[in-house]
C-alpha positions as CSV (number, residue, x, y, z in Angstrom):
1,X,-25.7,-9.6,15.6
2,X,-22.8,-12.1,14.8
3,X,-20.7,-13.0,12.2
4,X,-17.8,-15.2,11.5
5,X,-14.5,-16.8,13.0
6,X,-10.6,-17.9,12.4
7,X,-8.4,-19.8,10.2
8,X,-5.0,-18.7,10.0
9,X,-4.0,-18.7,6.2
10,X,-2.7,-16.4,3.9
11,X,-5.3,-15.5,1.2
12,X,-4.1,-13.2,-2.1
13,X,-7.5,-12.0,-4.2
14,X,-8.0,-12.8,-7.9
15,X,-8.5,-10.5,-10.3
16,X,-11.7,-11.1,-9.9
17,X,-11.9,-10.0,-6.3
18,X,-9.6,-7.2,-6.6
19,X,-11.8,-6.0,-9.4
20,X,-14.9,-6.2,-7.1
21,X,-13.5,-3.9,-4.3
22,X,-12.9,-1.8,-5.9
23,X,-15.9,-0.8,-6.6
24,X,-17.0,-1.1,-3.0
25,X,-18.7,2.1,-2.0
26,X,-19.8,0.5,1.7
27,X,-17.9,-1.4,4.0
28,X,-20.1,-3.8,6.9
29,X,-17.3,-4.7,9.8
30,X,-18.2,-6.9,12.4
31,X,-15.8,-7.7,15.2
32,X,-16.4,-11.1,17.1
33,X,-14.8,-11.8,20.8
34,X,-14.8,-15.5,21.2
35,X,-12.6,-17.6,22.8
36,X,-9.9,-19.3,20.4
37,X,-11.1,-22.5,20.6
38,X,-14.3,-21.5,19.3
39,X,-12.3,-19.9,16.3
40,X,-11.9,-23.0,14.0
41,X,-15.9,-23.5,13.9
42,X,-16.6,-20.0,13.1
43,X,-14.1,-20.2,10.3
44,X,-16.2,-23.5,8.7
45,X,-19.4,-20.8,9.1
46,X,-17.3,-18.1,7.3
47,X,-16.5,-20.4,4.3
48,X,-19.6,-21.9,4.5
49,X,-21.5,-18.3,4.1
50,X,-18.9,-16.4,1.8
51,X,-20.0,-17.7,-1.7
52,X,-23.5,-17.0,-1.1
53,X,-23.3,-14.1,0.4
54,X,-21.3,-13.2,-2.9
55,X,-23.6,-15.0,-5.4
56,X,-27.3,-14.1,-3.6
57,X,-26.8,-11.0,-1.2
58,X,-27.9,-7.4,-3.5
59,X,-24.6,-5.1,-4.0
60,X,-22.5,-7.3,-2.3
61,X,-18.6,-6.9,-4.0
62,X,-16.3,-9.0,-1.4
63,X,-15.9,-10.5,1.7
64,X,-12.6,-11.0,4.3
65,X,-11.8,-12.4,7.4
66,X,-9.3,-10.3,9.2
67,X,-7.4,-12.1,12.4
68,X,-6.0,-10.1,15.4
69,X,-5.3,-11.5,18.9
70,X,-8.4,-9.9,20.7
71,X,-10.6,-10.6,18.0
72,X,-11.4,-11.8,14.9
73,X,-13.3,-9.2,12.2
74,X,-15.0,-10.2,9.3
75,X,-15.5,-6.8,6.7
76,X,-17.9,-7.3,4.1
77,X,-17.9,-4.8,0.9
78,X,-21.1,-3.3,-1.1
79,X,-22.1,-1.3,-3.7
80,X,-23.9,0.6,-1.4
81,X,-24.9,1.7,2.3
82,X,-28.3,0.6,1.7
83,X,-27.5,-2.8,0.6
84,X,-25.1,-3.1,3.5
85,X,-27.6,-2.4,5.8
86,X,-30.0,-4.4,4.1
87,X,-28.0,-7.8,4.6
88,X,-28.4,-7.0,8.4
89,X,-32.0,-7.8,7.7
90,X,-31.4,-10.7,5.1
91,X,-32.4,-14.3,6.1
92,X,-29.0,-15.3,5.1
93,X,-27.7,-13.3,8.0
94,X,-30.1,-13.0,10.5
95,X,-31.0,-17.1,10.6
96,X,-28.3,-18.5,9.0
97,X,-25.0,-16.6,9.8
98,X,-26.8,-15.5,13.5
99,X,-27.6,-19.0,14.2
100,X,-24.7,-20.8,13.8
101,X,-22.4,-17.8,15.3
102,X,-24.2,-17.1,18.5
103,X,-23.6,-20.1,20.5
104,X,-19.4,-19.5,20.0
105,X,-19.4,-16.0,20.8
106,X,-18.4,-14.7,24.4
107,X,-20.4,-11.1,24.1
108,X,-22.5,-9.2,21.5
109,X,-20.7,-8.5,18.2
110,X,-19.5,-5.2,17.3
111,X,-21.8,-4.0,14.1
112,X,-20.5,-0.9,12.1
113,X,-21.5,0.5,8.6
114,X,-19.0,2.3,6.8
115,X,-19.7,4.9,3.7
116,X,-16.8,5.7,1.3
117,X,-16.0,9.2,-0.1
């Protein structure tokens, strides 16, 4: 199960988003090993998918792309561990996200589910 890619910015949150994780209770991480040319076009699929995943996707509270030299992570924040693992089964991520992704990605993503205390 993929996700998304690189662009090497500096981002700072709103208010707004600050204010949404903190009430994350549920953390999705996936890790991506692609090779960095590929990174570029899974950044345009991270921007593409980030509003809607905000504006459509049940409990979802924020969404960040984190870059390191062996890989590139993308951790997505929810209300909930049910609603994280529902996206995993949503058609947003399972055709849309999935589908674009696959092609750019060297092996199989690394999914984890995180619950806060």
């Amino acid at each position: 199960m993929p996700s998304f890619g690189f662009v090497l910015r500096k981002y700072r949150s709103t208010p707004d988003e600050r204010e949404r994780a903190a009430i994350a209770m549920a953390y999705l991480e996936i890790t991506l090993h692609m090779d960095p040319a590929n990174r570029p076009a899974a950044a345009a699929v991270y921007e593409k998918y980030k509003q809607p995943f905000l504006d459509t996707v049940t409990g979802a509270t924020g969404k960040e792309l984190l870059i390191r030299a062996e890989d590139v992570q993308v951790l997505h924040a929810f209300r909930s561990m049910a609603d994280a693992t529902a996206y995993l089964d949503s058609e947003l991520f399972t055709q849309d996200v999935v589908g674009e992704l696959t092609p750019l990605l060297q092996t199989e993503p690394d999914v984890r589910v995180y619950d806060t205390v």
